[in-house]
N, C-alpha and C positions, 0 to 999 in steps of 0.2 A: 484551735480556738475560733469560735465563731464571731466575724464584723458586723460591727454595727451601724447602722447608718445615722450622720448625724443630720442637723438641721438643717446646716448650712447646702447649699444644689451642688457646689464644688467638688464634694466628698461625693463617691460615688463607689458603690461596692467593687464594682468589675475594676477597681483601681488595684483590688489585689489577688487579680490573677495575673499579674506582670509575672513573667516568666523570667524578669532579673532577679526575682526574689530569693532564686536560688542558684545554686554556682557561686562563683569568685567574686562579686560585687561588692560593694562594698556600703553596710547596711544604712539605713535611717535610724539617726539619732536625736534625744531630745535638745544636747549640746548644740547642733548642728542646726535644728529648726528655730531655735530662739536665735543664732550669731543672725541667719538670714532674715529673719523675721525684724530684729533690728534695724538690719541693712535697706529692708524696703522701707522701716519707717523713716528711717533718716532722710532716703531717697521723697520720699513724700512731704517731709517739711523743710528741706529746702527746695524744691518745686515751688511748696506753698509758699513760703517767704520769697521766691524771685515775680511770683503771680501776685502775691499783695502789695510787694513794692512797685514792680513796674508795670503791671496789667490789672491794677484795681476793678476797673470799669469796662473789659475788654469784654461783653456780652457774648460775639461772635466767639471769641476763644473759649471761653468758661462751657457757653453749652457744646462746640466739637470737644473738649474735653471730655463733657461726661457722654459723649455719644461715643468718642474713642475707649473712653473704659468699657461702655460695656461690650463695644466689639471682641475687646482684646482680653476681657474679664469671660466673657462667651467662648471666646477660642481656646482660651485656655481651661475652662474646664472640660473640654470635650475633645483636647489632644497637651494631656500633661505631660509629656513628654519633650514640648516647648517650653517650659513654664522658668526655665533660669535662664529665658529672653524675655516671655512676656511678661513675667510678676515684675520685675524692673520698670517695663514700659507701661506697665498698670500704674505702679505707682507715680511714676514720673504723671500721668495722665489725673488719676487723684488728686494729686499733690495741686494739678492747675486749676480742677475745681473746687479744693478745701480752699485756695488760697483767695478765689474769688465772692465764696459764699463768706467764708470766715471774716472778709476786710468789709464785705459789705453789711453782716448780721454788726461785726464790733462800731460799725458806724453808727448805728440806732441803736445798739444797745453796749455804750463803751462798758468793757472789762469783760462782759461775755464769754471771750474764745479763751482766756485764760482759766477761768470757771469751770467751762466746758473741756478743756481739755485735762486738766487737773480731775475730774470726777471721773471723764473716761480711765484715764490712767489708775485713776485710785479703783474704781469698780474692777477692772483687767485682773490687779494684781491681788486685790481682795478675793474675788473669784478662785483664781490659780492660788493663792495660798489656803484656801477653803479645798480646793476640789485634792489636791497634794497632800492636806490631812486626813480624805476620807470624809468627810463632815457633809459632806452632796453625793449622795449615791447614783450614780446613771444607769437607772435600771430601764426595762424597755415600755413601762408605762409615761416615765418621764418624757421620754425622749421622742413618742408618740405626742404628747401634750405638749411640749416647745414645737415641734414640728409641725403641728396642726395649727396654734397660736401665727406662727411666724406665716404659714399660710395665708390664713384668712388675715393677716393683714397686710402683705402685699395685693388679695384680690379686694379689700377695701379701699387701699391706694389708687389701686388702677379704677377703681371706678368712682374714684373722687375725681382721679382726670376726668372719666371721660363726662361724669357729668359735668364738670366744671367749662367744657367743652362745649356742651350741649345749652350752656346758660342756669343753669342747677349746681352751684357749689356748693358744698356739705360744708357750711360756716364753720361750725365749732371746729374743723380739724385744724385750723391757726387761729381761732379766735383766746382770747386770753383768760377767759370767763371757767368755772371751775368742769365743767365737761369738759373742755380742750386739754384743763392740765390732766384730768383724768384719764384720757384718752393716751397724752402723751406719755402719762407714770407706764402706764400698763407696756405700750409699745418697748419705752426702756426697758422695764424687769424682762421679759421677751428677748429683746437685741441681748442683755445680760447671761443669762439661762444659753442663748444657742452661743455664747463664749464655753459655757462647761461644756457642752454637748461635742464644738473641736477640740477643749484639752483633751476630752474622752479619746476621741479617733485618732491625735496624735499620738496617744499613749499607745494605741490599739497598733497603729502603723510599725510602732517602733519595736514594740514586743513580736509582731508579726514578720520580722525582717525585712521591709519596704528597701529597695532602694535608695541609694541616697540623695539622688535626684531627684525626689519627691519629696523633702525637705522644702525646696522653693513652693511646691506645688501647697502642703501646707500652711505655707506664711503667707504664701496668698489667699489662702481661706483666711485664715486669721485677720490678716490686712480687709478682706470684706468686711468682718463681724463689726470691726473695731470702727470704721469711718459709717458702719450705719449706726453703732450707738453714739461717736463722737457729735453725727449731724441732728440724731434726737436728743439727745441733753441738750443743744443748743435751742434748740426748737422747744422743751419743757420750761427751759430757764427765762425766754425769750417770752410765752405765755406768763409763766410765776410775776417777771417783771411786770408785763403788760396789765395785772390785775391787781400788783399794788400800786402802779400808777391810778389807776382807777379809784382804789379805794381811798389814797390820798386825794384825789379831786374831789372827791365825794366828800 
């Protein structure tokens, strides 16, 4: 059977020439990527809950957090063989930047993070119950179009820094006006789509006899997808508000 590559940079084909795939090993299972998969989010929301109650305001901390994730989000996809030490210390590292974003987004916009986290979750499982009945096929045209989607808006990102950097900020990308939310729907459906794209690969891993240390390696894909569509609902909902404020002043 041939692999397919998902969206996500994590996944990575040469994942399945690991040479424990065969012998006495003992295989990757679905049972097994959802217990872990659990395990890091739990690990990520009390992180977050200890960061919003005692480190609200801790700037310094919040951003070596997310400079520690990506170290440690970087290392581990390129020696997964680590990954049931680092996807723990990923999230632990997550967990202290959802916990700083999320207390400060809920400050200006009270009720937000429960919003937002309630639609992630309901998208996740809506998704997995859709892709689990067959009703989303993951053929390789698809999978080329999230992939290329998810592309070009990381290098849209990155060059919103650097113009924003340069005294040139691309307004609408926070602004609350209906290009922003348009911008932001689109990004979500995207962050949504490259969730089918790792059920795909988990299915694919597990049919393939992966490992069963590559279970963690998994849930840390997953643990990616899910805290970039958590931080874009928040970022859509946080526009939607912004432009009925307006329209009520108006």
């Amino acid at each position: 059977m041939t692999l397919d590559r998902s969206s996500n940079p994590a996944f990575r084909d040469d994942l399945f020439n690991d040479r424990e795939c065969s012998g006495t090993y003992a295989p990757m299972t679905i049972r097994g990527t959802i217990d872990k998969t659990l395990f890091l989010i739990i690990i990520v929301v009390i992180s977050a809950s200890l960061t919003w109650t005692y480190l609200p305001d801790s700037v310094p901390v919040i951003l070596g957090a997310v400079v520690g994730a990506f170290v440690v989000g970087f290392i581990t996809s390129f020696k997964t063989g680590i990954s049931p030490v680092t996807a723990p210390a990923f999230a632990i590292l997550e967990g202290v930047f959802l916990g700083g974003f999320s207390g400060w987004m809920n400050t200006l916009y009270p009720g937000i993070v429960v919003q937002a986290v309630a639609l992630t979750f309901g998208v996740f499982f809506l998704l997995l119950l859709v892709f689990r009945t067959g009703l989303i096929h993951v053929s390789e045209r698809f999978r080329l179009i999230v992939i290329g989607a998810t592309g070009a808006i990381a290098l849209f990102y990155l060059a919103s820094i650097v113009l924003a950097f340069l005294g040139m900020p691309i307004e609408f990308i926070d602004e609350g006006g209906w290009p922003g939310i348009a911008f932001s729907l689109v990004v979500v459906i995207v962050a949504s789509l490259c969730l089918v794209l790792d059920f795909d690969y988990i299915r694919q891993c597990v049919d393939n006899g992966m490992p069963k240390r590559h279970e963690w390696y998994a849930s840390f894909t997953l643990l990616v997808t899910l805290v970039w569509l958590y931080v874009e609902i928040v970022r859509l909902l946080m526009k939607m508000r912004e432009l009925l404020q307006k329209s009520g002043s108006g």
